[in-house]
BALOBA-1460 file (C-alpha; in Angstrom, 3 decimals):
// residues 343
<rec num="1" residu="x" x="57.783" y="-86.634" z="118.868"/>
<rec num="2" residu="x" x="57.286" y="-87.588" z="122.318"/>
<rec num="3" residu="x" x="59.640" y="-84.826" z="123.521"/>
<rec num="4" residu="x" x="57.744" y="-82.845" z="122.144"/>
<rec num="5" residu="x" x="54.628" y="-83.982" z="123.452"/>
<rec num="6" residu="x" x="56.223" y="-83.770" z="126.860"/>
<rec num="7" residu="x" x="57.057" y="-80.089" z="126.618"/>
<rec num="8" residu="x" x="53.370" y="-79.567" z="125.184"/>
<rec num="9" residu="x" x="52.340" y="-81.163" z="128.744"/>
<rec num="10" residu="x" x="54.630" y="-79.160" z="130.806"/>
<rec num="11" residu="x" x="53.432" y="-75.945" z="129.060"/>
<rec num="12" residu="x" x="49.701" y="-77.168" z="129.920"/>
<rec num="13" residu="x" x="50.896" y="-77.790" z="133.849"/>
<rec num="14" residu="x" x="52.189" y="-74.618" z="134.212"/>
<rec num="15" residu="x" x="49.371" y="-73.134" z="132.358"/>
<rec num="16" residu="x" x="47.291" y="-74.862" z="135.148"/>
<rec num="17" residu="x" x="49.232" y="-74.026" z="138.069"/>
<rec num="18" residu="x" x="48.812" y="-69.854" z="137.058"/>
<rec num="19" residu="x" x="45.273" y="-69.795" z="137.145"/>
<rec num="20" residu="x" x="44.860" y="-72.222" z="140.032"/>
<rec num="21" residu="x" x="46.998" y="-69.391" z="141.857"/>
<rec num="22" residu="x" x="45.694" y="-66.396" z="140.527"/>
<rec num="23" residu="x" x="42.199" y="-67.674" z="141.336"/>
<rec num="24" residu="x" x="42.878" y="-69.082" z="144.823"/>
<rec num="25" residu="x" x="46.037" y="-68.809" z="146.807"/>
<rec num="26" residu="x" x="45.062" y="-70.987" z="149.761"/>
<rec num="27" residu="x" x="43.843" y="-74.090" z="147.850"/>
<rec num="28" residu="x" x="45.860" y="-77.074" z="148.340"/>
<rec num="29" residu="x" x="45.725" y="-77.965" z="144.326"/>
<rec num="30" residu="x" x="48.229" y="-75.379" z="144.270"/>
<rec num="31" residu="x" x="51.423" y="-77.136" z="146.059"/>
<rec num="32" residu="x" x="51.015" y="-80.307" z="143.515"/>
<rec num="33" residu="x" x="50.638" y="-78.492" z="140.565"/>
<rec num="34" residu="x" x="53.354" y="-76.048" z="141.420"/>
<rec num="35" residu="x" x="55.782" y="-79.406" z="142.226"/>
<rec num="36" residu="x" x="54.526" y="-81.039" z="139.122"/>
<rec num="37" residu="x" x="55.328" y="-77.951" z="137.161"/>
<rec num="38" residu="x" x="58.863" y="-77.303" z="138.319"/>
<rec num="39" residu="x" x="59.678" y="-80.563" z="137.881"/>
<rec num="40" residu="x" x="58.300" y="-81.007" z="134.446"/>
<rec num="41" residu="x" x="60.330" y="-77.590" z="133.460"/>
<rec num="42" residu="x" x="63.405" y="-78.672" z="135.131"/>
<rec num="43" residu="x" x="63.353" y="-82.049" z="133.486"/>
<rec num="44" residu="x" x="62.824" y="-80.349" z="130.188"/>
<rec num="45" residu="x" x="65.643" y="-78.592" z="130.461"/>
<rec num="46" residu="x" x="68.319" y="-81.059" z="131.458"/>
<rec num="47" residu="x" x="66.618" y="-82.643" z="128.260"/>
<rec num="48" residu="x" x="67.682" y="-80.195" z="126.115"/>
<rec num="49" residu="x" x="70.757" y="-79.493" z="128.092"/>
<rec num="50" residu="x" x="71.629" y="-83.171" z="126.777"/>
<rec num="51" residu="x" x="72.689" y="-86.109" z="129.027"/>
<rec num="52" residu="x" x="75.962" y="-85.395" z="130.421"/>
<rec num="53" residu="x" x="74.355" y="-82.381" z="132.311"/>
<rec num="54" residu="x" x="71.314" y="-84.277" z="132.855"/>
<rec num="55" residu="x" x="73.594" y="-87.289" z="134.491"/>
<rec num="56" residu="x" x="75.300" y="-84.553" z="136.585"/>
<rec num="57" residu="x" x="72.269" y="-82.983" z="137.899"/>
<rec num="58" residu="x" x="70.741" y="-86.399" z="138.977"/>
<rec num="59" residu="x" x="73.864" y="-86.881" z="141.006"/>
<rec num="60" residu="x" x="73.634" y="-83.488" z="142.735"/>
<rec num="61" residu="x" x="70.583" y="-83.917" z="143.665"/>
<rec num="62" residu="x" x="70.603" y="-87.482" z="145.030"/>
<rec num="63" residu="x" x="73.782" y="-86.793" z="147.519"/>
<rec num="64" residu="x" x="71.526" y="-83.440" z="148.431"/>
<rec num="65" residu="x" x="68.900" y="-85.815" z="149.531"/>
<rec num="66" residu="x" x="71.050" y="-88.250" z="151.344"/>
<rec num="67" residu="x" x="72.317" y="-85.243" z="153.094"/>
<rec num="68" residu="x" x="68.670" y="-83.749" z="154.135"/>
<rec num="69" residu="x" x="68.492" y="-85.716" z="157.617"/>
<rec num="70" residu="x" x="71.259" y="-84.587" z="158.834"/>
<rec num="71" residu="x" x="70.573" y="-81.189" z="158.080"/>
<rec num="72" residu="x" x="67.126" y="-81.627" z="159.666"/>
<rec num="73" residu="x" x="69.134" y="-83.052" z="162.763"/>
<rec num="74" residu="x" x="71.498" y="-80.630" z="163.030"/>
<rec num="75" residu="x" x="68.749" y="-77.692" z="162.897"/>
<rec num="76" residu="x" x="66.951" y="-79.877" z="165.612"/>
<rec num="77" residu="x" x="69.410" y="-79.418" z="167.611"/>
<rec num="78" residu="x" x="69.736" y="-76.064" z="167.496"/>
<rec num="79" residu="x" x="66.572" y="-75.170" z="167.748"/>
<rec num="80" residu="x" x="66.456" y="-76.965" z="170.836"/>
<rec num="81" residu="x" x="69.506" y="-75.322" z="172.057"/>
<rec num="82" residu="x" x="68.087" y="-71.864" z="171.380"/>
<rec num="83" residu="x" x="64.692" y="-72.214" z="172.117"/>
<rec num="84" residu="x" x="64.611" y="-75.116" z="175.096"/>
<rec num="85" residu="x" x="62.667" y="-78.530" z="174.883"/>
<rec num="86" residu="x" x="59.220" y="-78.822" z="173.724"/>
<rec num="87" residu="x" x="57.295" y="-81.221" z="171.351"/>
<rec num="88" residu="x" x="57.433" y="-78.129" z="169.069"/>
<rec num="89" residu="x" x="60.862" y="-77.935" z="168.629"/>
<rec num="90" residu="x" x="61.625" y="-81.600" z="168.399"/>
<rec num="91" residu="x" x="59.951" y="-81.583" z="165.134"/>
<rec num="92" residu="x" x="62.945" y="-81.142" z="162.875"/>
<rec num="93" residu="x" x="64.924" y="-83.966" z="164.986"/>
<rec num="94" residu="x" x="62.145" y="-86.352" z="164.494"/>
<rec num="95" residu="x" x="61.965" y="-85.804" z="160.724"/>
<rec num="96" residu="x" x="65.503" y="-86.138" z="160.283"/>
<rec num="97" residu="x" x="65.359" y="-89.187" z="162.394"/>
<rec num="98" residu="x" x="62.375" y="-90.696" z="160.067"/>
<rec num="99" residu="x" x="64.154" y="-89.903" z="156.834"/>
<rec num="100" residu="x" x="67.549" y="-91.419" z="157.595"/>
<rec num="101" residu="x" x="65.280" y="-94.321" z="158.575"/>
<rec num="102" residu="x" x="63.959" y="-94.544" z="155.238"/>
<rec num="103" residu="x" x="67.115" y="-93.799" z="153.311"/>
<rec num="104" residu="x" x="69.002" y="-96.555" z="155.430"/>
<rec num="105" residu="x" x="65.971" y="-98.883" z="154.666"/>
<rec num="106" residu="x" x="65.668" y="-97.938" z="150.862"/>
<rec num="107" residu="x" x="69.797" y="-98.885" z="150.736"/>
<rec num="108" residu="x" x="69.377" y="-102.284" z="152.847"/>
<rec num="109" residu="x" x="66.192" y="-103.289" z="150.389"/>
<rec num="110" residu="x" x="68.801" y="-102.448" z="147.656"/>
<rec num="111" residu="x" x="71.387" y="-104.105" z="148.658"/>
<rec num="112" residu="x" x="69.777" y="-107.410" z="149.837"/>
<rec num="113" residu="x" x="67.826" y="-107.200" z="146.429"/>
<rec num="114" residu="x" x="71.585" y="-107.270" z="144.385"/>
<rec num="115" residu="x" x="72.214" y="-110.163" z="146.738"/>
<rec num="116" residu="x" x="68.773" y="-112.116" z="146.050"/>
<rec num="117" residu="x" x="70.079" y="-110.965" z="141.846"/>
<rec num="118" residu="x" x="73.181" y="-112.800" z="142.244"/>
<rec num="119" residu="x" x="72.032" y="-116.051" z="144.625"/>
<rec num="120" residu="x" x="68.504" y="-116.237" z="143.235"/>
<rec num="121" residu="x" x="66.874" y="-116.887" z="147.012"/>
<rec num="122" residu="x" x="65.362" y="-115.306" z="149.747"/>
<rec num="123" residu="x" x="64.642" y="-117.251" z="153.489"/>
<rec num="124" residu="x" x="61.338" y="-116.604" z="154.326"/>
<rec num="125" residu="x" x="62.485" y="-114.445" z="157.277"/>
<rec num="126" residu="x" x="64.865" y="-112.206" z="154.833"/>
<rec num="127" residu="x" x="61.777" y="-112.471" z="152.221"/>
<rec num="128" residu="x" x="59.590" y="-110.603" z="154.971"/>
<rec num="129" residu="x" x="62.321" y="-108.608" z="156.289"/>
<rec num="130" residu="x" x="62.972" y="-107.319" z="152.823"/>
<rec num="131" residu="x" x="59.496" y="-106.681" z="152.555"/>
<rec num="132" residu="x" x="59.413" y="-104.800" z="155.512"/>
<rec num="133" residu="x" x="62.543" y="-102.520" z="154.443"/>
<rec num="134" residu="x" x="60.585" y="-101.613" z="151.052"/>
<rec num="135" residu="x" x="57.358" y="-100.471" z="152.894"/>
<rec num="136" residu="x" x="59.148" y="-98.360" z="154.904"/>
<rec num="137" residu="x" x="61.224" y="-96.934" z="152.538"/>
<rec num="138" residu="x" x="58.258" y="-96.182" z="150.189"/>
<rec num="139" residu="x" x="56.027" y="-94.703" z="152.890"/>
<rec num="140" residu="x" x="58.829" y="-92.202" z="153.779"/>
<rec num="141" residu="x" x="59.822" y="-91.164" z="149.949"/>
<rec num="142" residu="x" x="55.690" y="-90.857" z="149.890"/>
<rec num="143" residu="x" x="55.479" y="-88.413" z="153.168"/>
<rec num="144" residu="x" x="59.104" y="-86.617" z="151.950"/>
<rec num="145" residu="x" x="57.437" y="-85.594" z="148.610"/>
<rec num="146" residu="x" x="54.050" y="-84.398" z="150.318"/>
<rec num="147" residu="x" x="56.311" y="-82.342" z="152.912"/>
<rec num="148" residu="x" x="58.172" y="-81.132" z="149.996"/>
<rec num="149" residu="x" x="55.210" y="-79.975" z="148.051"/>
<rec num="150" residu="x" x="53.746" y="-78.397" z="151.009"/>
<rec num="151" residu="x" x="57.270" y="-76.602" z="151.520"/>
<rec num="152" residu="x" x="58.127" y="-75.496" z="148.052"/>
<rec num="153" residu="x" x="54.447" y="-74.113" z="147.839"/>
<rec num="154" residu="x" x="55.076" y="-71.854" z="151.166"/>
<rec num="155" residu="x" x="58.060" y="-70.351" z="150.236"/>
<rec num="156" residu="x" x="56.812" y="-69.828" z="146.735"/>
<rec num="157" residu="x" x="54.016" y="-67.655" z="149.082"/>
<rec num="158" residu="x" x="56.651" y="-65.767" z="150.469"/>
<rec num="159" residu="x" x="59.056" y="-65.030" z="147.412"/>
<rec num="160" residu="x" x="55.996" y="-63.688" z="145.068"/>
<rec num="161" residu="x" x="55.689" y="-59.935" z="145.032"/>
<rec num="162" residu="x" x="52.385" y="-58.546" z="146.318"/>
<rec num="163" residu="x" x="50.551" y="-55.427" z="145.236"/>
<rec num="164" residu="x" x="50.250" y="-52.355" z="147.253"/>
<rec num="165" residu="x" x="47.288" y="-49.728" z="148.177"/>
<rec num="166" residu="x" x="45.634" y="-51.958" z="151.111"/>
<rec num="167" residu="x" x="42.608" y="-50.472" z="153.183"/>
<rec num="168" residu="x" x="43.104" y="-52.856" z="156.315"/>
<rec num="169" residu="x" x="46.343" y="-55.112" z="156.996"/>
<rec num="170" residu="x" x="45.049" y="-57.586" z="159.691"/>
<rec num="171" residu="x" x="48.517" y="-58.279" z="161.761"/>
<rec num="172" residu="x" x="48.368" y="-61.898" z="163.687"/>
<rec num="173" residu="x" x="48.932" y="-62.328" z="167.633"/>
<rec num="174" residu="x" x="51.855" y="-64.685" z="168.590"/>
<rec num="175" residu="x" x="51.647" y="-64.447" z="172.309"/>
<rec num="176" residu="x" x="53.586" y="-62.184" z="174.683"/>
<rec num="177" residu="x" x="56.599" y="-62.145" z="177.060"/>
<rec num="178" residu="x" x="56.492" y="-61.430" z="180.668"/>
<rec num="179" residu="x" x="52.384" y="-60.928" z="180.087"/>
<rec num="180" residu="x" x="52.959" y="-57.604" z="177.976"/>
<rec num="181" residu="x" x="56.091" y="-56.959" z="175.608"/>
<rec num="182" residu="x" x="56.107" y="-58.261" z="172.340"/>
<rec num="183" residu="x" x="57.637" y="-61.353" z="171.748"/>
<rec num="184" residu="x" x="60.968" y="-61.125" z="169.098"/>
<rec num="185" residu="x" x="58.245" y="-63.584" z="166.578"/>
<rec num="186" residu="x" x="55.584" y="-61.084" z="167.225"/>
<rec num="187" residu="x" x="57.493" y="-57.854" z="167.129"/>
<rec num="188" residu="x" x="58.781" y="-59.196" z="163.413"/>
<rec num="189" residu="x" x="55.212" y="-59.252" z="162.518"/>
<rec num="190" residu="x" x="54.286" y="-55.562" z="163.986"/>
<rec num="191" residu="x" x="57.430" y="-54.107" z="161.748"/>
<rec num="192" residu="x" x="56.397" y="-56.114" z="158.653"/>
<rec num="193" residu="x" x="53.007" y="-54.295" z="158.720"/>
<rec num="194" residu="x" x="54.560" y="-51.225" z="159.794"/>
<rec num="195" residu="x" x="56.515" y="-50.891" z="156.465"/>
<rec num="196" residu="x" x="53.696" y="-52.138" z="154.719"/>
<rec num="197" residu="x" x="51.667" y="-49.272" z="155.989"/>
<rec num="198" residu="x" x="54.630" y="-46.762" z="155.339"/>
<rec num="199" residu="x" x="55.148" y="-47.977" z="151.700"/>
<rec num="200" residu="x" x="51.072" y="-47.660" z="150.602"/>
<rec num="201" residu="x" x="50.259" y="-44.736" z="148.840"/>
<rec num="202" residu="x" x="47.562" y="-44.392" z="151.068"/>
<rec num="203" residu="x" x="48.387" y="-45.615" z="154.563"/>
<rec num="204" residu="x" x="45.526" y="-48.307" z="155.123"/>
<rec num="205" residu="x" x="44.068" y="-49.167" z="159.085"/>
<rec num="206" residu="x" x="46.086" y="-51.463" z="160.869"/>
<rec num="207" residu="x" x="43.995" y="-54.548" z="162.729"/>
<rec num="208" residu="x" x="46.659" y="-55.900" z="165.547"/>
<rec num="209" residu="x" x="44.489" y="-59.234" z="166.420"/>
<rec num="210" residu="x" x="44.534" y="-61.329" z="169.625"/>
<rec num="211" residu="x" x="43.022" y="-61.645" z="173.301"/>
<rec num="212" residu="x" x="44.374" y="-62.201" z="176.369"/>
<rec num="213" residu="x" x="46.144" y="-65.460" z="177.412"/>
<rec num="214" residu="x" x="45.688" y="-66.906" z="181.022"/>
<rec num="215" residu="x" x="49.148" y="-65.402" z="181.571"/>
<rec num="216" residu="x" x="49.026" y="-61.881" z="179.864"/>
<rec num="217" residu="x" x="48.275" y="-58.914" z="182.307"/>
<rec num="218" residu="x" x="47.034" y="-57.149" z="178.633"/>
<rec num="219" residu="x" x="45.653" y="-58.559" z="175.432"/>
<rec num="220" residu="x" x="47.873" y="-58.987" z="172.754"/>
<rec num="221" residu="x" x="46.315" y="-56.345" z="170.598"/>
<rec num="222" residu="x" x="46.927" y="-53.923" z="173.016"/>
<rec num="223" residu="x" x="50.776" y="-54.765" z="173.239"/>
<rec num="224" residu="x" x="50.816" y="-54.459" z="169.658"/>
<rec num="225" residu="x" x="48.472" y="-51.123" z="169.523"/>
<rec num="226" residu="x" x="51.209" y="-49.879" z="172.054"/>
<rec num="227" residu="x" x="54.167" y="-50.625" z="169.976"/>
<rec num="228" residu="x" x="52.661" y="-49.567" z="166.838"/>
<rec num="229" residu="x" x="51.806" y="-45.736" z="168.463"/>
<rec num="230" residu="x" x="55.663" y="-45.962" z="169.954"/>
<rec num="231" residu="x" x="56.179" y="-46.375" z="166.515"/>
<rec num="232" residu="x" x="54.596" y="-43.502" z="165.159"/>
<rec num="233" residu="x" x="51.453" y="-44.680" z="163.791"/>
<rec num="234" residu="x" x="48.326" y="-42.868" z="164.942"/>
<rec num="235" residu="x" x="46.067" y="-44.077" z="166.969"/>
<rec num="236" residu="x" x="43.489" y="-43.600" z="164.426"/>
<rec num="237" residu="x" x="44.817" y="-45.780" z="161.981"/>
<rec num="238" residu="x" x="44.552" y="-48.610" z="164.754"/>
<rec num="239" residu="x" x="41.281" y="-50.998" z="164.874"/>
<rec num="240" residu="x" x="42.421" y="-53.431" z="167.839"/>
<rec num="241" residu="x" x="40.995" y="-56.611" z="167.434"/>
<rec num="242" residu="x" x="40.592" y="-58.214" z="171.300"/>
<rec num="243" residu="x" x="38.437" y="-60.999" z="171.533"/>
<rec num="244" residu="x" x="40.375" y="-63.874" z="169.639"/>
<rec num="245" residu="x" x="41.729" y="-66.812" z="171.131"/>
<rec num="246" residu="x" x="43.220" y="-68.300" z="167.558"/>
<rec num="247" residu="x" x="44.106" y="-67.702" z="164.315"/>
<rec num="248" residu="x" x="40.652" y="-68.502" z="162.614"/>
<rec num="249" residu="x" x="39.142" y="-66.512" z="165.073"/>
<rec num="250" residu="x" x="41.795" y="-63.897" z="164.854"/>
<rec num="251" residu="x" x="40.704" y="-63.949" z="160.903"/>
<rec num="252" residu="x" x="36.652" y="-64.209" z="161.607"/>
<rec num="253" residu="x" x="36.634" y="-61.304" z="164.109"/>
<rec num="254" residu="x" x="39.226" y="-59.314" z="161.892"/>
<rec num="255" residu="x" x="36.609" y="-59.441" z="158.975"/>
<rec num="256" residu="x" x="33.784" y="-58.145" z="160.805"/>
<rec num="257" residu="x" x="35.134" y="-54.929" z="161.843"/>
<rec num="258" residu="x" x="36.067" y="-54.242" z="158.401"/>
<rec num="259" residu="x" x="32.799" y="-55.206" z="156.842"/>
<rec num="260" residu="x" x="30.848" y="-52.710" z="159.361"/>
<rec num="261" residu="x" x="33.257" y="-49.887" z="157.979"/>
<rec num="262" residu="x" x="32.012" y="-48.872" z="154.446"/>
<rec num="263" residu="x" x="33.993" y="-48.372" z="151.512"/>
<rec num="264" residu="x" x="36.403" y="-50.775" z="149.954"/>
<rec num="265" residu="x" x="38.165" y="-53.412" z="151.372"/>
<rec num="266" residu="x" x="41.280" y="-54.310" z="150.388"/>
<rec num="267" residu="x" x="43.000" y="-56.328" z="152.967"/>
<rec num="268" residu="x" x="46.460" y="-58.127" z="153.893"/>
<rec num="269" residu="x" x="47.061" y="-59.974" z="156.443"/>
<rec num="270" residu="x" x="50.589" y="-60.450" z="158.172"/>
<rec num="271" residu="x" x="51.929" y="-63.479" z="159.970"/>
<rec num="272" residu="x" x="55.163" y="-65.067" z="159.917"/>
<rec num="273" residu="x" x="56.322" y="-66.316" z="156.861"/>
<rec num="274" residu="x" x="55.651" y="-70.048" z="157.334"/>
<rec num="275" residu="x" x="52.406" y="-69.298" z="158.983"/>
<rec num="276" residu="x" x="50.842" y="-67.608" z="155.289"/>
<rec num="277" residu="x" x="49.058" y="-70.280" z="153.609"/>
<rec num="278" residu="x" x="47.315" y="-71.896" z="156.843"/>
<rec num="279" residu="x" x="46.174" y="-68.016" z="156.926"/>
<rec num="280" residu="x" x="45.143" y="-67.557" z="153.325"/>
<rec num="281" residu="x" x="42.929" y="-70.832" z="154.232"/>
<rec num="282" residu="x" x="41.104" y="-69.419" z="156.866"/>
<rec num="283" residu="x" x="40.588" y="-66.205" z="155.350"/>
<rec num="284" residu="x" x="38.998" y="-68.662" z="152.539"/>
<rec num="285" residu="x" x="37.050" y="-70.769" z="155.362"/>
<rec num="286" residu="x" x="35.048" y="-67.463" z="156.226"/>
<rec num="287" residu="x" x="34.885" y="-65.645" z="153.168"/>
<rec num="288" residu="x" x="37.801" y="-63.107" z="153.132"/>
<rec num="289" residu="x" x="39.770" y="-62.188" z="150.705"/>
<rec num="290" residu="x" x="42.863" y="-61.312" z="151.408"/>
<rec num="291" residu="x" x="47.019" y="-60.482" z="150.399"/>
<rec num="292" residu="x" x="49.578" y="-62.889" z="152.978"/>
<rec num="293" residu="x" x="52.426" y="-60.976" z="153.691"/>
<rec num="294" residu="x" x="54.782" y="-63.282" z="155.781"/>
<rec num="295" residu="x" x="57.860" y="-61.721" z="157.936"/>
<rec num="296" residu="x" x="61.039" y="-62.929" z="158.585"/>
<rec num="297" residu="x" x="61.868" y="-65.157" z="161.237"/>
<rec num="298" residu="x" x="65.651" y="-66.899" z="162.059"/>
<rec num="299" residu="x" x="66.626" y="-69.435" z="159.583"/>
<rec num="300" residu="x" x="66.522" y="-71.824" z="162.429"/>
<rec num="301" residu="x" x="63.017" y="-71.605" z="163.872"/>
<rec num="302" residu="x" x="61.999" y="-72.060" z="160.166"/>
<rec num="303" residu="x" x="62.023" y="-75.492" z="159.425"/>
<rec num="304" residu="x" x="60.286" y="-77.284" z="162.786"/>
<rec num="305" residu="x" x="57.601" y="-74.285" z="162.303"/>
<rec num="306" residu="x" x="56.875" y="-75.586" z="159.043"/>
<rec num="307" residu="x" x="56.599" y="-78.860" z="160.036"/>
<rec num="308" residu="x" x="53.883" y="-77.731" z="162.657"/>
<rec num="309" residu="x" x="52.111" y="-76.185" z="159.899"/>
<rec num="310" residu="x" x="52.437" y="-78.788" z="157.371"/>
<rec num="311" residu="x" x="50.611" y="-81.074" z="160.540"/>
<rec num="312" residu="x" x="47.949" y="-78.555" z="161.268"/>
<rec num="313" residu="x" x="46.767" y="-78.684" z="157.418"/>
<rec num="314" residu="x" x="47.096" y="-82.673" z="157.515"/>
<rec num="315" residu="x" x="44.975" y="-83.042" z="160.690"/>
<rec num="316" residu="x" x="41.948" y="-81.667" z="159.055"/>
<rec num="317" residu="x" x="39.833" y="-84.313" z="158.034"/>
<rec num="318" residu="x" x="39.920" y="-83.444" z="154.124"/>
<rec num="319" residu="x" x="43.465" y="-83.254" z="154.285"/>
<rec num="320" residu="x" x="44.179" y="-86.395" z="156.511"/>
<rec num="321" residu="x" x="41.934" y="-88.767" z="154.343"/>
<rec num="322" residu="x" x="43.850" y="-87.412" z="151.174"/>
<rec num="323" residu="x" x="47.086" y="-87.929" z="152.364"/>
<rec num="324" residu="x" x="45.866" y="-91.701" z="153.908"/>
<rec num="325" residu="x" x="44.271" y="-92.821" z="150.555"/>
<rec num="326" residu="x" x="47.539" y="-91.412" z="148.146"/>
<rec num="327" residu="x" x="49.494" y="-93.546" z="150.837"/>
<rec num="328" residu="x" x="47.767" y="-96.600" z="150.615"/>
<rec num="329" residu="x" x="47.250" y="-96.429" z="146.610"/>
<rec num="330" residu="x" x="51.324" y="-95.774" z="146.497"/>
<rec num="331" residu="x" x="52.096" y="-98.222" z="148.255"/>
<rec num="332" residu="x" x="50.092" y="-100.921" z="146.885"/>
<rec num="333" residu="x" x="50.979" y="-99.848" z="143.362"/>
<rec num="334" residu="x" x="54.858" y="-100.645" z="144.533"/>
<rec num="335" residu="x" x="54.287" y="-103.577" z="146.275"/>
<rec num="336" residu="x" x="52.215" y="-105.111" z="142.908"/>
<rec num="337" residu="x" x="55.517" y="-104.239" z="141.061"/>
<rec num="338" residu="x" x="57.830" y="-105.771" z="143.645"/>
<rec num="339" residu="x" x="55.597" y="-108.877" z="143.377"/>
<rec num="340" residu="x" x="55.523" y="-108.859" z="139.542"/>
<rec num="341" residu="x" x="59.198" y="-108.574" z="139.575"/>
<rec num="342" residu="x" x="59.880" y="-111.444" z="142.646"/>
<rec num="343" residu="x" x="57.695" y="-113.390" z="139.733"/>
């Protein structure tokens, strides 16, 4: 009976999670209920898979996750190799760092707590020290999952297929190199919404959006207005979009040169792939609706961009209060069991 009652639930999660999506792409809601549901599903499998394969599974996935900080080193390090020093790219070396932290402090709480099992006492010192090593280890299993959600959502943004038949595809600045060439991040972008342009039935305006940086001799819509001509799309297809100095404003500006243009407005908007969902939210912040279409960028770059991103949507106030309050309610829901169980 309660099997069943759990598969009812999962069907009613995932239920939830499909018209949270279809309704609004960019709304937070979406990354937990999208964790909650694959989870729920993949549990229900192994269920009925039985418990040798569920056993298996459990053990495949924890030496994964003892082997995620070193991957997140490793790719640190090569970021930093490719693309030189900068707080930006230290990001995936300090999130490996604070995850082998946690995992080596979730296996010393373990350990000393078999000892404390077996000896039946703690020294006030190793009762605080122990105390210490479960906080920590909590607090980073608590900002692991959030990352997670946050990660699994954005590349569920990239993987889903998107309808065609746009009117305007908004493409997103990313700077230039030597003050007018596309960059190799931007130029991804500019051939993304070149082949979305190609592949629509009827070949919708292209808005390259961005202004010019203290060190650009041109804006960066013009850069991209150049390469997309070079590229054999006519210059009447091309609304450049000069003023903005971000993404929000890259957005705002966007949508007022399509709404003083009549007729319909179907729009996409393309960024790099990790950069979609901060996107879609903007687009929500100022009333635009709107398709992400994310390009490719190297494997590498990936994971400390994400980690940017995943700060960006945490350092708005909303966001950042959320995440503080599920951290302190976590925690001291673990620490009342560790003190019912020292009991």
């Amino acid at each position: 009976m309660v099997r069943y009652l759990f598969y009812a639930a999962t069907i009613i999660v995932c239920g939830l999670f499909i018209y949270a999506f279809n309704r609004d792409r960019s709304r937070y809601r979406n990354c937990l209920l999208l964790f909650a549901a694959l989870i729920m599903s993949a549990e229900g499998l192994l269920l009925l898979a039985g418990s040798r394969i569920f056993t298996m599974v459990l053990l495949i996935v924890f030496f994964a996750l003892l082997l995620v900080p070193v991957f997140l080193i490793w790719n640190g390090v090569i970021t930093i190799w490719k693309e030189g020093i900068s707080l930006a790219h230290l990001l995936s070396l300090v999130l490996g760092l604070i995850v082998g932290a946690g995992e080596v402090a979730t296996f010393v709480f373990y350990f000393r707590q078999q000892a404390y099992n077996s000896f039946g006492k703690h020294s006030q010192v190793g009762f605080i020290f122990n105390i210490l090593m479960f906080i920590i280890s909590i607090s980073v299993i608590y900002l692991s999952i959030s990352f997670l959600m946050f990660m699994i959502y954005s590349v569920f943004l990239m993987l889903i297929p998107y309808k065609r038949d746009f009117d305007y595809v908004i493409i997103h600045g990313a700077g230039l190199s030597g003050g007018e060439k596309l960059t190799k991040l931007l130029a991804k972008r500019v051939d993304k919404a070149i082949l979305v342009y190609r592949k629509d039935p009827t070949p919708p305006y292209l808005i390259p959006s961005g202004g010019r940086g203290d060190d650009e001799k041109i804006s960066e819509a013009e850069a991209m207005k150049r390469y997309l001509i070079e590229n054999g799309i006519p210059a009447d297809h091309i609304l450049a979009e000069d003023q903005s100095a971000t993404t929000f404003e890259n957005i705002a500006n966007s949508k007022k040169i399509i709404e003083a243009r009549g007729g319909r407005h179907y729009t996409a908007l393309v960024t790099s792939n990790y950069h979609v969902y901060r996107a879609l939210r903007y687009c929500r912040k100022v009333g635009l609706q709107c398709t992400g279409i994310g390009s490719h960028v190297a494997f590498y770059y990936w994971p400390s961009a994400l980690i940017r991103e995943y700060i960006a949507v945490h350092a708005e106030k909303k966001h950042a209060l959320m995440l503080v309050v599920g951290w302190i309610l976590v925690l001291a829901a673990a620490l009342s069991l560790l003190v019912l169980y020292y009991r």
